[in-house]
N, C-alpha and C positions, 0 to 999 in steps of 0.2 A: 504494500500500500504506500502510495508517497504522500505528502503532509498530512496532517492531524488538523482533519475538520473539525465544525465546531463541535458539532455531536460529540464526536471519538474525544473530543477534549474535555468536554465536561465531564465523560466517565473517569478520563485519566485523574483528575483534578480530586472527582468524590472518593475514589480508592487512593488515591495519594492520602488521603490524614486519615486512612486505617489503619492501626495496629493491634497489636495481641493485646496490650495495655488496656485498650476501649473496656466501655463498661458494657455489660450485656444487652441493655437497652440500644447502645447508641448502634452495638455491632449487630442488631437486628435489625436495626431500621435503616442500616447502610446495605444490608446483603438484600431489604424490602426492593430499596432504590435501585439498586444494581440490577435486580432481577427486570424491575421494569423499563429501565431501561435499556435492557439487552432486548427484552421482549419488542420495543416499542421500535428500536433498529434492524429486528432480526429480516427485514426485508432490505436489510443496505447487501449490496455483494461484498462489502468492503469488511463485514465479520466472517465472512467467509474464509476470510484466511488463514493460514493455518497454526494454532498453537504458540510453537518458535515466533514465529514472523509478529503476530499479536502480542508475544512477550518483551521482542525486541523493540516493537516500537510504542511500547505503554513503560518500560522499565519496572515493570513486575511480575511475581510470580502471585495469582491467587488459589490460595491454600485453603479448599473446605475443612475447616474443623467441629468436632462436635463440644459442646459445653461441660460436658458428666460420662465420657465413654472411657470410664478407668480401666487399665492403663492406656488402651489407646490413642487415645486423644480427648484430650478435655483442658480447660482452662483453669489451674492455679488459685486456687480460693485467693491464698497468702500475697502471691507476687503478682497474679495477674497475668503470668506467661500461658502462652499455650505447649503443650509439649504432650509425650507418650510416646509408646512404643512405634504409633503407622505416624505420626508427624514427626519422628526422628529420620525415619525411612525416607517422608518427601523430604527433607531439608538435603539429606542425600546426593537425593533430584534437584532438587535448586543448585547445588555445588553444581552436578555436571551439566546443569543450562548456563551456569554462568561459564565455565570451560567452551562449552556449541558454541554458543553465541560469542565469547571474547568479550562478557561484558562485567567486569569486576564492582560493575554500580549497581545490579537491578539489585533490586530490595522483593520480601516475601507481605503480601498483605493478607491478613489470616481473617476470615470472614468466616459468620458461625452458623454450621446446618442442625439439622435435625432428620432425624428417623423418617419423615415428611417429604423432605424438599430436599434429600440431597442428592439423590438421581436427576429428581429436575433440573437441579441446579446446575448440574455437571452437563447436562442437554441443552441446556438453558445459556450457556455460555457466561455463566455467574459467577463461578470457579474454572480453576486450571484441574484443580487436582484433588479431588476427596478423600483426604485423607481419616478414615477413622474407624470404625471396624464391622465393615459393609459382606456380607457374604456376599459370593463370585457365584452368582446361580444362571441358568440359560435363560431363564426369562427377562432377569435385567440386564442382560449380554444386547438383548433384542434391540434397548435402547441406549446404552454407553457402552466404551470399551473397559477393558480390567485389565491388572497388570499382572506379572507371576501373583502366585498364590504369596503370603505375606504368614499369612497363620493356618492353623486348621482349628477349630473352635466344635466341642459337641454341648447340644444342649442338654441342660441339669437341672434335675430339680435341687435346691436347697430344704431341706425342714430341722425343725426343733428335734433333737435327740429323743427329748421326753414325750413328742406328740405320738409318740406309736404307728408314726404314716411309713411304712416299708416298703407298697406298693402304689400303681397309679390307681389302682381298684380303692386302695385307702383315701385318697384323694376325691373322692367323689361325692357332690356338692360341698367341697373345699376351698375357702378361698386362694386363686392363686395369681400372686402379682407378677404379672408381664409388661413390657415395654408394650405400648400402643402401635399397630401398624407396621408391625415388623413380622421375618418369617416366624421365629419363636411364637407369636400370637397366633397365626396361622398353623405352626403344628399342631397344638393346642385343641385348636376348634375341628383341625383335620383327625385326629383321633378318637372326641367325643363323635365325632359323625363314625369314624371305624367300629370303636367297641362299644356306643351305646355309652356313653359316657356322659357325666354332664360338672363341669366344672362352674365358680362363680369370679369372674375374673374382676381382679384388681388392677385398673391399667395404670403404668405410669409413663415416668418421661423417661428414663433412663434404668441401666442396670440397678445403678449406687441408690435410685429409691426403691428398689426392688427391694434389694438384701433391706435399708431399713423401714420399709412397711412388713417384712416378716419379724425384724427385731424390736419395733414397735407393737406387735399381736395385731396390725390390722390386715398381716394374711398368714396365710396357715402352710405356705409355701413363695417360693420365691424361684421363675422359671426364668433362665437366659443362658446366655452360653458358659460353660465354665468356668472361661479363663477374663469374663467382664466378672463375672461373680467373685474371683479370688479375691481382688483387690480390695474393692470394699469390705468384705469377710475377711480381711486381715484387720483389716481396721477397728473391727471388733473388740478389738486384745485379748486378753485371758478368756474372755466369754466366746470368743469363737470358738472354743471346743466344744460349745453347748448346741451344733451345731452337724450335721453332714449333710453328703451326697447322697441320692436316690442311688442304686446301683443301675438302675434302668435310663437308658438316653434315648432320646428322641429322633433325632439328629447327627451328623454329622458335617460341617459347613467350611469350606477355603474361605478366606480373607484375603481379598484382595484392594488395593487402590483404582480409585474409579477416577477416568477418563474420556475425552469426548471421540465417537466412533469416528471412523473416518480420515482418521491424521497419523499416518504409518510413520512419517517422522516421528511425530513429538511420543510415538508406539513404543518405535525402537530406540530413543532413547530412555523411557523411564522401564524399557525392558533389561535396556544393557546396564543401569544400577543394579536392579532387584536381582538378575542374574547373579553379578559381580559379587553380592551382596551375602548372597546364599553360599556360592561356591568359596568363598576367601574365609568363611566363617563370620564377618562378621553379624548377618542375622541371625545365629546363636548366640550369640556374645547381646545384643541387644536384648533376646529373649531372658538371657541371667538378668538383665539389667532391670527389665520393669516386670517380671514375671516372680521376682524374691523379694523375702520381707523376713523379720527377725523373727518367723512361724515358720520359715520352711522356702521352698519354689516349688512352683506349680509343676509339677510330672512332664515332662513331654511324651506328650502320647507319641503312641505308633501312625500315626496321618502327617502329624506334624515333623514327623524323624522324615517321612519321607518327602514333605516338599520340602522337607531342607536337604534333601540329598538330589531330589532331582523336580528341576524349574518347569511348571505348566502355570499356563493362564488357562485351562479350559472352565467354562461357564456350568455349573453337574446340574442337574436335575437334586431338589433335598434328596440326600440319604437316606431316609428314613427310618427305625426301627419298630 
């Protein structure tokens, strides 16, 4: 694209005075802005360009984060930063766009998704890069691209030791808290429709109010992926022992970083990180990092041993069990 119309310039201008620092209000109502304004151009040719080329001439990378997706991405109560296990990973990818491009000035401007909007957002041309802990399934393949798998994630129930729940049969008109409008919700309802089942869900925004509306008693269980559940359940301290897993999983889910379909460059570079990444060890080295707490480290399962031995982006169909 050559000069920066007015349009393209007021969008430079409203992501220019975003940072990770913003307060959650201000960084919702700029990703509000952003959207309609991508919406409101999406008939220029001129967003049509691709990834790279839009990064080089805005001097930024946008970075979808989510607010509460411990560890993978969430915002700092204390500092205000944003960080985690899949926004370690993009900043990664920022280093080697700034190497592409030869540009030691672009800056990262971290805008905040949700469980909701963050597929759209990435289709939407809102964000560059979704970072935060998105299962890689074929139906959301249909409408953004994903990068290597990042994690492998199964879904868990959490309950009270002393509740006597052993089974999902024991669960039954049970309260149980789920994130809203995620696949987790959807196995869920896809099992009471399998076994005749009938649960009473407690929706919320994220894992970390999952674990505590079960620590709170206003549910009787707490369903999400495992390795969102540790963290806060570490959090816990001594009372996390009052505490396990179901032995039964639901699911089995890759995690991957979402991206916009269509842009085999801007593809094959955040493939040639995540490959890199994988194979050099350092995404094991990551996983020590946000995956341990002075209670232990999370297990690496047998899914996860293997996308860290060997790189897919394929899209699966749930797992299901």
């Amino acid at each position: 694209m050559g000069g920066m119309d007015a349009a393209t310039h007021k969008r430079h201008v409203l992501f220019t005075h975003l940072s990770p620092c913003s307060s959650m209000s201000t960084s919702s109502k700029l990703r509000q802005w952003a959207l309609m304004a991508a919406l409101s151009l999406a008939a220029v040719p001129a967003l049509a360009q691709d990834t790279l080329s839009r990064i080089a001439s805005s001097g930024e990378l946008r970075l979808g984060h989510r607010e509460k997706s411990l560890p993978f991405s969430y915002k700092d109560s204390a500092s205000g930063k944003v960080q985690g296990y899949t926004v370690d990973i993009c900043l990664q990818i920022f280093e080697e766009i700034k190497k592409e491009l030869k540009r030691s000035d672009l800056r990262v401007n971290y805008l905040l998704v949700d469980g909701k909007n963050r597929i759209t957002d990435v289709k939407n041309n809102v964000v560059d890069l979704e970072c935060g802990g998105t299962a890689n399934t074929a139906a959301r393949q249909k409408e953004i691209s994903f990068s290597h798998h990042i994690f492998v994630a199964s879904s868990a129930f959490l309950v009270r030791k002393s509740s006597n729940i052993k089974t999902l049969d024991d669960l039954q008109g049970k309260k149980i808290a789920v994130q809203g409008k995620t696949t987790n919700e959807n196995l869920l309802r896809a099992n009471e429709r399998t076994f005749n089942r009938k649960f009473n869900y407690v929706l919320v925004e994220s894992t970390l109010d999952a674990v505590n509306a079960l620590a709170k008693g206003e549910a009787d269980a707490a369903f999400a992926d495992d390795a969102g559940i540790w963290i806060p359940l570490t959090r816990l301290g001594k009372s996390m022992d009052d505490y396990h897993f179901l032995e039964k999983r639901l699911s089995v889910e890759p995690y991957s970083i979402g991206l916009r379909k269509d842009d085999p460059k801007f593809k094959e570079l955040v493939d040639r990180v995540t490959r890199r990444m994988i194979q050099n060890g350092e995404m094991a080295a990551l996983y020590k990092k946000w995956f341990s707490s002075e209670q232990g480290t999370l297990p690496i399962s047998i899914f996860m041993k293997e996308a860290l031995r060997r790189p897919s982006d394929i899209g699966v169909e749930q797992i299901a069990f």
